[in-house]
C-alpha positions as CSV (number, residue, x, y, z in Angstrom):
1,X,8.5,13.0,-36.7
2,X,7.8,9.5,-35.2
3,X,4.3,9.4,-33.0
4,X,2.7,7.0,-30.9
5,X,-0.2,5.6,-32.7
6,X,-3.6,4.7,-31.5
7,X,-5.4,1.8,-33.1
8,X,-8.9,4.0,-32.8
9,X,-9.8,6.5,-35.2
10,X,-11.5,9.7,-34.0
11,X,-15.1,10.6,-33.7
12,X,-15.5,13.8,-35.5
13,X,-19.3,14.4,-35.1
14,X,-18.0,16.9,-32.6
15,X,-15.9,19.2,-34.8
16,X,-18.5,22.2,-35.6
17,X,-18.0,23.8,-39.1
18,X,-21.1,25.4,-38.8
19,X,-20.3,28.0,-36.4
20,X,-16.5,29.0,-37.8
21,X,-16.6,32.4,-39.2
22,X,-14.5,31.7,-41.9
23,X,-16.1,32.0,-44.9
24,X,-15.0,28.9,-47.2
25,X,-15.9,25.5,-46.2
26,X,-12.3,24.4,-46.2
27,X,-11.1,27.3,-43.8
28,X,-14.0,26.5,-41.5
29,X,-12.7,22.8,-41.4
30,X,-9.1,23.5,-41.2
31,X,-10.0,25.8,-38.0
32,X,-12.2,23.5,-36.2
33,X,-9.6,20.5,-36.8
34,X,-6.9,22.5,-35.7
35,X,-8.7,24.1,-32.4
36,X,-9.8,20.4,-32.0
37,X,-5.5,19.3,-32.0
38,X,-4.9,22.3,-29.8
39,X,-7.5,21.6,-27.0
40,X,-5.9,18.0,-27.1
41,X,-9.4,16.8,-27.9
42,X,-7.9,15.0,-30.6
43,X,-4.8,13.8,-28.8
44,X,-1.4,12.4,-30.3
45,X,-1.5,9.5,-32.4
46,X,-5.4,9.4,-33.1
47,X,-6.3,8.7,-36.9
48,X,-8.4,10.9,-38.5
49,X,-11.6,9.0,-40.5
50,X,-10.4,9.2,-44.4
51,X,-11.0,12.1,-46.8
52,X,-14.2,9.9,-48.5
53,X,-15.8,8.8,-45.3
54,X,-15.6,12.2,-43.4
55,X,-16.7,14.0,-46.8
56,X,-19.8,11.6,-46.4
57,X,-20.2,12.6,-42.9
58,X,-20.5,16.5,-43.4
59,X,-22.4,16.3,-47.2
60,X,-19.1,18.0,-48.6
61,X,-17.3,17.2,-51.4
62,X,-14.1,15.2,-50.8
63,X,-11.9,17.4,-52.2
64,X,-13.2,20.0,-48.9
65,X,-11.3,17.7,-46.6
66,X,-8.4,16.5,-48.6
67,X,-7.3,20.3,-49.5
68,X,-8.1,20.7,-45.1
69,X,-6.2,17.9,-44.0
70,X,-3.3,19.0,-46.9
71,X,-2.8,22.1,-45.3
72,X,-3.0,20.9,-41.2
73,X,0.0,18.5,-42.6
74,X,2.2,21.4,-43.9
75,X,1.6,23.4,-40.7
76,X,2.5,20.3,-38.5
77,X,-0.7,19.2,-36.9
78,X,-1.0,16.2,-38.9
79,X,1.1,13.6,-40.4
80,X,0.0,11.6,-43.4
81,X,1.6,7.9,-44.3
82,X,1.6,6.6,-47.6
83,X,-1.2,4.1,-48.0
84,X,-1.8,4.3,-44.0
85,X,-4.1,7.1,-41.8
86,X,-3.4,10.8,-41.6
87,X,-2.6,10.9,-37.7
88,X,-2.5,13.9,-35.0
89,X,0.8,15.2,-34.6
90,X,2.3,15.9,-30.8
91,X,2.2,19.8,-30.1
92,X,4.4,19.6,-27.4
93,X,6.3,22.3,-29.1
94,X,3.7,24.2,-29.2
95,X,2.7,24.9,-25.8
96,X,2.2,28.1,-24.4
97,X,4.9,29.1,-22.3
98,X,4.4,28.4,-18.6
99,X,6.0,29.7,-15.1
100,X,8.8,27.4,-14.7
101,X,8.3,24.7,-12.4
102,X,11.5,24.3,-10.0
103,X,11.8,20.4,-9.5
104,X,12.8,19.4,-6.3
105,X,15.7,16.8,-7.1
106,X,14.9,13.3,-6.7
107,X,17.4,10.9,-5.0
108,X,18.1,7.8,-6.9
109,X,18.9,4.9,-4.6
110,X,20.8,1.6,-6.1
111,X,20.0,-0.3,-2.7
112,X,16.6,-0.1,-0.7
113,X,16.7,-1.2,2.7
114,X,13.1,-0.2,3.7
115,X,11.6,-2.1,6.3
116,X,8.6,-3.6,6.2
117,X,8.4,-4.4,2.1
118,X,8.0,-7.8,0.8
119,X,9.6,-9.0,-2.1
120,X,7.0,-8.7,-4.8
121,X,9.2,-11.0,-7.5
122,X,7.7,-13.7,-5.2
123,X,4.0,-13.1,-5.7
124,X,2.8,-16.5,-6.1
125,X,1.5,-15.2,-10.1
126,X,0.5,-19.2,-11.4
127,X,-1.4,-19.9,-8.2
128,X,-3.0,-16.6,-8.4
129,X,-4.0,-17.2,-12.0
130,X,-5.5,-20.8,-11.5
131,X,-7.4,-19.2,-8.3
132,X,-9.4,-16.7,-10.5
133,X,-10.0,-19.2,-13.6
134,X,-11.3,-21.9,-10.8
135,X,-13.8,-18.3,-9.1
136,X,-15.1,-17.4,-12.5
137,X,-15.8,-20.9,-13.7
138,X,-17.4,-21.7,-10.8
139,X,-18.6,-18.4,-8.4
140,X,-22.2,-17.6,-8.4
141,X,-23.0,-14.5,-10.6
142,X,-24.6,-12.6,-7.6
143,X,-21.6,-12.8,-5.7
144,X,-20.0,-9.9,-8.7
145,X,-23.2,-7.8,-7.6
146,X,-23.4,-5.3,-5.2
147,X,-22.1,-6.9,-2.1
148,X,-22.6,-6.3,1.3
149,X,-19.4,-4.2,2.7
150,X,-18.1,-5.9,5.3
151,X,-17.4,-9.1,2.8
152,X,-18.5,-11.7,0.9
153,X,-19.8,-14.8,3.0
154,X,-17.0,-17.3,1.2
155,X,-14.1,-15.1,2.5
156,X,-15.2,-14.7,5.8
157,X,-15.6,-18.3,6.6
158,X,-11.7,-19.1,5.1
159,X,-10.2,-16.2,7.2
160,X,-12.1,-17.9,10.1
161,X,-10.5,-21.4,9.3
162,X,-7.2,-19.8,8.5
163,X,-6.7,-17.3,11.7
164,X,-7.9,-19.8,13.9
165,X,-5.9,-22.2,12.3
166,X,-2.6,-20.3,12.0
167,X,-2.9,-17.4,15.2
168,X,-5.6,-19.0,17.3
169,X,-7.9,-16.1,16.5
170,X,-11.3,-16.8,18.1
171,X,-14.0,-15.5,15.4
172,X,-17.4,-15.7,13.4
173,X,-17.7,-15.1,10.2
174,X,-20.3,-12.6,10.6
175,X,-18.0,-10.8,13.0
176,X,-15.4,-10.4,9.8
177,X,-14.9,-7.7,7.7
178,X,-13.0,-7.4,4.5
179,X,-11.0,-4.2,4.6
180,X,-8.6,-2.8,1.9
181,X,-5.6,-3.3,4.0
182,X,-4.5,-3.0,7.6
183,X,-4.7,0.9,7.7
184,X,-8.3,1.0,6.0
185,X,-9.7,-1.5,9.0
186,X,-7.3,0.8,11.8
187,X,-9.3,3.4,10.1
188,X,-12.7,2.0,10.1
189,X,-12.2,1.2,14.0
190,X,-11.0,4.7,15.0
191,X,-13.9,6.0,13.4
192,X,-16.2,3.8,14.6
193,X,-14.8,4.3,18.5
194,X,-15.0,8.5,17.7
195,X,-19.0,7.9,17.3
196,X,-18.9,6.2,20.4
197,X,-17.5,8.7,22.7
198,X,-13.7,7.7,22.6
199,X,-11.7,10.8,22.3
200,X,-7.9,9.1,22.8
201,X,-6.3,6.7,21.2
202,X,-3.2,5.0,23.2
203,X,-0.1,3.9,20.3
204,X,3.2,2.0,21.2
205,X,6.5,4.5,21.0
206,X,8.3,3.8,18.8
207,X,5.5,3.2,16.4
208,X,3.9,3.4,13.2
209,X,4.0,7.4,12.2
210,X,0.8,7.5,9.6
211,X,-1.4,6.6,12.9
212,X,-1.0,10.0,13.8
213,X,-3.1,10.6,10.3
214,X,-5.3,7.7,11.0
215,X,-6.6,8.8,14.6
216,X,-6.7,12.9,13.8
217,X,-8.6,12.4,10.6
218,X,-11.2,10.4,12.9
219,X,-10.9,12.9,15.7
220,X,-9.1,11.3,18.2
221,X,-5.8,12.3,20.0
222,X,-2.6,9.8,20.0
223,X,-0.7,8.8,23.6
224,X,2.0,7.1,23.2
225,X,3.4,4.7,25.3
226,X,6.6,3.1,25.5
227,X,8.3,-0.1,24.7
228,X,10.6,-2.0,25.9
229,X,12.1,-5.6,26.0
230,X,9.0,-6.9,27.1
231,X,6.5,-4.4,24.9
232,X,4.0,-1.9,25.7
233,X,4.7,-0.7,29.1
234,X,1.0,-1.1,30.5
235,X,1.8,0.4,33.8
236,X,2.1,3.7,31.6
237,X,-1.1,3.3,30.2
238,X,-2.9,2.8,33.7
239,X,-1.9,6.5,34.5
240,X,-4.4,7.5,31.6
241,X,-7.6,7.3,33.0
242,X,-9.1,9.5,29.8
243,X,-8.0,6.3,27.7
244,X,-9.8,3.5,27.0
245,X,-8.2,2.2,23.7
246,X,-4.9,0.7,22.6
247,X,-3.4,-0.2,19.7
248,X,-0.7,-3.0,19.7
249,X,1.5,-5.3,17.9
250,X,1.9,-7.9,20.1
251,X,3.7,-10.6,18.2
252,X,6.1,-8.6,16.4
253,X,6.7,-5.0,17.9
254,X,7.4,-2.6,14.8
255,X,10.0,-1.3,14.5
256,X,11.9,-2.8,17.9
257,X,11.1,-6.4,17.0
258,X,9.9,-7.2,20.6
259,X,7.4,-9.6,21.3
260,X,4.7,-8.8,24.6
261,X,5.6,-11.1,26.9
262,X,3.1,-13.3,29.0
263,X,2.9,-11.2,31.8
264,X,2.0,-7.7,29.8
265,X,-0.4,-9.8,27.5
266,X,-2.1,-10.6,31.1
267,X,-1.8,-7.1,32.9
268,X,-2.9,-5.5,28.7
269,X,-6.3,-8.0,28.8
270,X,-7.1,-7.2,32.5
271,X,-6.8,-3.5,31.9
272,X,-9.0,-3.3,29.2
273,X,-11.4,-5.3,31.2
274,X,-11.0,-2.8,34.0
275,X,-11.9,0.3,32.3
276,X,-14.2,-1.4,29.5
277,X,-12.1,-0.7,27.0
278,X,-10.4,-2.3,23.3
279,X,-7.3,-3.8,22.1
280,X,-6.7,-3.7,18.5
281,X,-4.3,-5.6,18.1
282,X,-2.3,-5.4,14.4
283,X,-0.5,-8.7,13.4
284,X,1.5,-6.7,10.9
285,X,4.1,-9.3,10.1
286,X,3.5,-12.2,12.3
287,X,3.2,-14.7,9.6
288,X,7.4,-14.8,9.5
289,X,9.0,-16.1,12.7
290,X,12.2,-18.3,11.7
291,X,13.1,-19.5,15.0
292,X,10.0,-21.2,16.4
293,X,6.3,-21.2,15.1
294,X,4.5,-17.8,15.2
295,X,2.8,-16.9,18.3
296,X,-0.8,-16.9,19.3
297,X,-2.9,-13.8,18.9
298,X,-3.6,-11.9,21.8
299,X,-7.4,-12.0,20.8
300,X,-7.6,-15.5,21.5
301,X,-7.1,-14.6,25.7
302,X,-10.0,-12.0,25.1
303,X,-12.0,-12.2,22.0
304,X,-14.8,-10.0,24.1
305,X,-11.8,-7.1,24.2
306,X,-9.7,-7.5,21.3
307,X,-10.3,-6.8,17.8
308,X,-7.6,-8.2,15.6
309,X,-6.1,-6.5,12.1
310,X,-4.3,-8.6,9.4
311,X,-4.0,-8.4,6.0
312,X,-2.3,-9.7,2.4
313,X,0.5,-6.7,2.4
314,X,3.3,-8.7,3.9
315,X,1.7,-12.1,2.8
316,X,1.0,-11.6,-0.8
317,X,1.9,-8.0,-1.9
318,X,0.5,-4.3,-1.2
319,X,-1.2,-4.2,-4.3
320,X,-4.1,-6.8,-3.8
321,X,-5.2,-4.3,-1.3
322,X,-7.1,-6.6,0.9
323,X,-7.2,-7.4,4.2
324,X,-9.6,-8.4,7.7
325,X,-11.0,-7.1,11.2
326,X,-12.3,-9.5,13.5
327,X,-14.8,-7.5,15.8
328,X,-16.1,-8.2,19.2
329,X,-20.0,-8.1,19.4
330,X,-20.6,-4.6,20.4
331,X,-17.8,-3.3,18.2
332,X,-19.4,-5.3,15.3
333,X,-22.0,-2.9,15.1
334,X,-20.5,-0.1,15.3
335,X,-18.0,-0.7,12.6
336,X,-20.6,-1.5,10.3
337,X,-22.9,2.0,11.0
338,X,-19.5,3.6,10.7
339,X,-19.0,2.0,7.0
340,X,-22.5,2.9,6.0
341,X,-22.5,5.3,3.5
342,X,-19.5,5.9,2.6
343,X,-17.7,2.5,2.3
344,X,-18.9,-0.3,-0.2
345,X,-16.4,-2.7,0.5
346,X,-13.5,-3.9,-1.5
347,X,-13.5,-6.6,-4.6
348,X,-15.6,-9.1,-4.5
349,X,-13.3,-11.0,-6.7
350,X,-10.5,-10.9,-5.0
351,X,-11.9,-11.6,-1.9
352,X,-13.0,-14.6,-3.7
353,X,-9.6,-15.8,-5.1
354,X,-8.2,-15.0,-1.8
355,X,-10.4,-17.7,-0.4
356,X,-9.9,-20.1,-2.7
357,X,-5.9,-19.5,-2.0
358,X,-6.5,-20.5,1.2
359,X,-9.1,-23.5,0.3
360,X,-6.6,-25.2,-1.3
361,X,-3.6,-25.2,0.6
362,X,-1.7,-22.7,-2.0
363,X,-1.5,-19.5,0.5
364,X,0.0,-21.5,2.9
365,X,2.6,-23.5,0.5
366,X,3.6,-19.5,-0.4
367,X,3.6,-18.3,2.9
368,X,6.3,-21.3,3.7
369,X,8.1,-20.3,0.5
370,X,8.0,-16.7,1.5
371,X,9.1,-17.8,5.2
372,X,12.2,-19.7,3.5
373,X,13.4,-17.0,1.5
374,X,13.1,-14.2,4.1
375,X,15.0,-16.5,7.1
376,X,17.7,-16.6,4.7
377,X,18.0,-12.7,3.6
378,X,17.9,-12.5,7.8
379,X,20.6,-14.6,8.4
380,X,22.5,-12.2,5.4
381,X,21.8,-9.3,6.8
382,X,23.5,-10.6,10.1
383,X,26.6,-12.0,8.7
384,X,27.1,-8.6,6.6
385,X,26.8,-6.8,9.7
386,X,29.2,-9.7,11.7
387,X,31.2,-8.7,9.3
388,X,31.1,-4.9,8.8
389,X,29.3,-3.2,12.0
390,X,30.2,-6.1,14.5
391,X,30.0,-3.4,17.8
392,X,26.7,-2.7,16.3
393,X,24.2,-4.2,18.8
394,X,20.9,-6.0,17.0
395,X,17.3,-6.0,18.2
396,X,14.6,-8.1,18.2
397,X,13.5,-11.7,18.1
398,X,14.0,-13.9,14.5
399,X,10.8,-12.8,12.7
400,X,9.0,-10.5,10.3
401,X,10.4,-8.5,7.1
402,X,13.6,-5.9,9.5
403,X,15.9,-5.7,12.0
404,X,16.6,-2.8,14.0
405,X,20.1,-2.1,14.8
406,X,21.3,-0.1,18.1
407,X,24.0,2.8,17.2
408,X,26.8,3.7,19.2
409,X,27.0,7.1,21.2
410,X,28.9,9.3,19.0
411,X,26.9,8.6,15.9
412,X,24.1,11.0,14.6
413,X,21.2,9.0,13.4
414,X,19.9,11.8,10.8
415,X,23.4,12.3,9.8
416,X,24.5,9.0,9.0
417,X,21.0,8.4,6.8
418,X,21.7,11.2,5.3
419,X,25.1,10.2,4.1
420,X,23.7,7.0,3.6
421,X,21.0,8.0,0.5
422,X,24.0,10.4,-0.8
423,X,25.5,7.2,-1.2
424,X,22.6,5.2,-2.8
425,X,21.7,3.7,0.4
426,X,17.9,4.0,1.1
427,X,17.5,3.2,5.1
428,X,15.6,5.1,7.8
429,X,16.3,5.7,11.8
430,X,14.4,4.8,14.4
431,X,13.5,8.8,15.0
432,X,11.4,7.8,12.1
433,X,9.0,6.1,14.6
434,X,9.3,7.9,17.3
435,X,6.2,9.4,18.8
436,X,7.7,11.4,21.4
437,X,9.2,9.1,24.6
438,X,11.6,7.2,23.1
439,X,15.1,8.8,23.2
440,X,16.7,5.2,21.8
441,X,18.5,5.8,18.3
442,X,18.9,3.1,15.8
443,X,18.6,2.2,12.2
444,X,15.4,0.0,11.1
445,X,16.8,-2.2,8.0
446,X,14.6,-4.3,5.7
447,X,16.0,-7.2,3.9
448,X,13.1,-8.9,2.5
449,X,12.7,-7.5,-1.2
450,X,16.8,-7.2,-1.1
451,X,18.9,-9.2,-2.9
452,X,22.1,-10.9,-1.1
453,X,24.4,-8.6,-2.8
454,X,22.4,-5.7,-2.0
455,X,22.2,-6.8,1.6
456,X,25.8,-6.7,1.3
457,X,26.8,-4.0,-0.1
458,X,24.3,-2.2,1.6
459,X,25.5,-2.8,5.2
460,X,28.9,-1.9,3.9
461,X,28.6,1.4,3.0
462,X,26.6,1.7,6.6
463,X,30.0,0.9,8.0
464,X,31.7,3.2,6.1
465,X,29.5,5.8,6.9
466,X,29.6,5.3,10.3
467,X,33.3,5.2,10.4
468,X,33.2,8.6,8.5
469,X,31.3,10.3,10.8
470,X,33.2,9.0,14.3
């Protein structure tokens, strides 16, 4: 029987011959060995220590623990190798016999069209590794300590140079805070607004579904508001008096692919003047417009209002988990007596090598790479659906990782997903976002980790679907 083998050998001060009540030394080792195998305290592939050195260890003779280990191999708990170490045997076999489990079956899909995923093949891996050898040849020791939570000092000051730089975000370093991601600093600010009173939280519809999570776990209540062509409709939110903060993404609605126009980023600031309120405003995938540089943040009108979100998720990858809230004064504090206690920040280092990526120009020759690459898996997408779906009505302005895709009357949304993953098609409808006003029905479709075949092939089994279910 082949097993995986450790390169460790096992400890065996723990295996008690003492207290066996067998009455020979040998069956007293043989039955703490094998309870020890069965317990999975000596797992799979472990070597035991040899005959000599464990005969040493329990002031036996040798031949105690050859005859022990001698029998554990005929029974099948060990396996001995000629001129190598007597290794644990797998007992899978040997389980005791369970209620069966009844596995729910798992679809297996050959093309992902998930919005909102970046293509992780491109994770700039060289600059990334020079980034960290230049931090830890050069960072001060302290800065691997216990850190403050809301970030290290060196981080803070490059997101500064690079949102006001790139977005036009208005900021101070010590109004930064390093966050784990977009949702932990969504998190940290609903929390932070539940200690101060705020009992609602208003949310564009469609929308982002885990805010419903997000704002319940922090004890607020979710009003959503709809979208259109021009964004948020902020008329709506005016008719909430009870509501005093909004969440937005202003330059790159998810999932409709609006962007606020000039007028509701104007009637949006005013009305949080008016009723003293907050803006958080999520930049989510801002970073990628193709048809015209990306445009300015809506906390630059109203840095005293708006508290902005971003992170490395669409940038970089999921994975680095890292990200930034820029806070306005009052806010500030807030935040940070809502982290105390039971947040301690995220990684020092990569917070560092994250500011050295942006130090020396390498975030932003990746972020042009990245912009490259997705424009053209956009302009695929819309030739395959030219091509296949061409009554199919697109969304949207040219930016950010998805397109969303109006359907026809006569064509059931959850139907034609459905026959879609049968199909090995993984894509989701707009219902998927909808937090209750929106009766619109599309299909949201991601083409940034796709290939150009996949984009392909993708939207044509979409068309066949749909023609199947006219």
């Amino acid at each position: 029987m082949a097993i995986r083998r450790s390169k460790f050998t096992a400890d065996l001060a723990l295996v008690d011959i003492d207290q066996r009540p067998e009455r020979t030394l040998t069956s007293r080792l043989e039955g703490s060995l094998r309870d020890a195998i069965r317990s999975r305290r000596l797992r799979e592939g472990v070597a035991l220590p040899s005959s000599r050195h464990l005969a040493s260890e329990l002031g036996c003779s040798r031949w105690v623990v050859v005859q022990a280990y001698e029998q554990l191999i005929a029974e099948g708990y060990l396996q001995a190798t000629q001129g190598g170490a007597t290794r644990v045997c797998g007992l899978s076999w040997r389980a005791a016999p369970q209620d069966p489990v009844i596995e729910q079956p798992v679809t297996r899909y050959r093309i992902d069209l998930t919005a909102g995923q970046p293509d992780i093949s491109a994770f700039p891996a060289s600059a990334w590794a020079r980034a960290t050898q230049t931090v830890l040849a050069s960072t001060e020791w302290d800065n691997l300590h216990y850190i403050d939570p809301s970030g290290i000092e060196a981080f803070k000051i490059s997101v500064c140079e690079l949102l006001g730089r790139t977005r036009g975000v208005v900021a101070e370093p010590d109004h930064v805070h390093a966050t784990a991601g977009a949702t932990h600093a969504i998190g940290l600010v609903c929390r932070a607004a539940a200690r101060a009173g705020h009992t609602k939280l208003a949310v564009e519809d469609p929308g982002w579904p885990p805010l419903r999570d997000f704002a319940s776990a922090a004890g607020l209540e979710l009003v959503p508001i709809p979208v259109d062509e021009d964004g948020i409709k902020v008329e709506v939110l005016e008719r909430h008096p009870d509501v005093r903060m909004v969440l937005v993404t202003p330059a790159h609605q998810f999932p409709t692919g609006v962007v606020l126009s000039a007028e509701r980023r104007q009637a949006l600031v005013h009305w949080a003047e008016a009723v003293g309120g907050l803006v958080l405003e999520d930049a989510y995938d801002a970073e990628f417009r193709y048809d015209k540089r990306p445009v300015g943040c809506l906390q630059g009108m109203a840095p005293a209002r708006v508290a902005f979100v971003g992170s490395s998720t669409k940038l970089l990858a999921p994975g680095v988990r890292l990200g930034w809230l820029v806070l306005p004064g009052r806010w500030n504090r807030l935040v940070v007596e809502a982290r105390e206690g039971i947040d301690l920040g995220v990684s020092a280092l990569v917070q560092l090598i994250f500011a050295e990526l942006v130090d020396n120009g390498q975030l932003e020759r990746h972020l042009n790479r990245s912009r490259r690459l997705y424009r053209a898996r956009r302009a695929r997408m819309l030739e395959a659906l030219d091509r296949y779906l061409p009554a199919l009505e697109t969304a949207g302005i040219a930016a950010g990782l998805h397109l969303l895709v109006r359907l026809p009357e006569g064509i059931d949304e959850n139907r034609l997903v459905s026959e879609a993953g049968r199909r090995g098609v993984k894509v989701y409808g707009l219902g998927r976002y909808d937090h209750g006003t929106s009766e619109r029905r599309g299909l949201v479709l991601g083409y940034a980790r796709a290939t150009a075949t996949s984009i392909e092939d993708g939207v044509r089994i979409l068309a066949e679907c749909c023609a199947g279910l006219e």
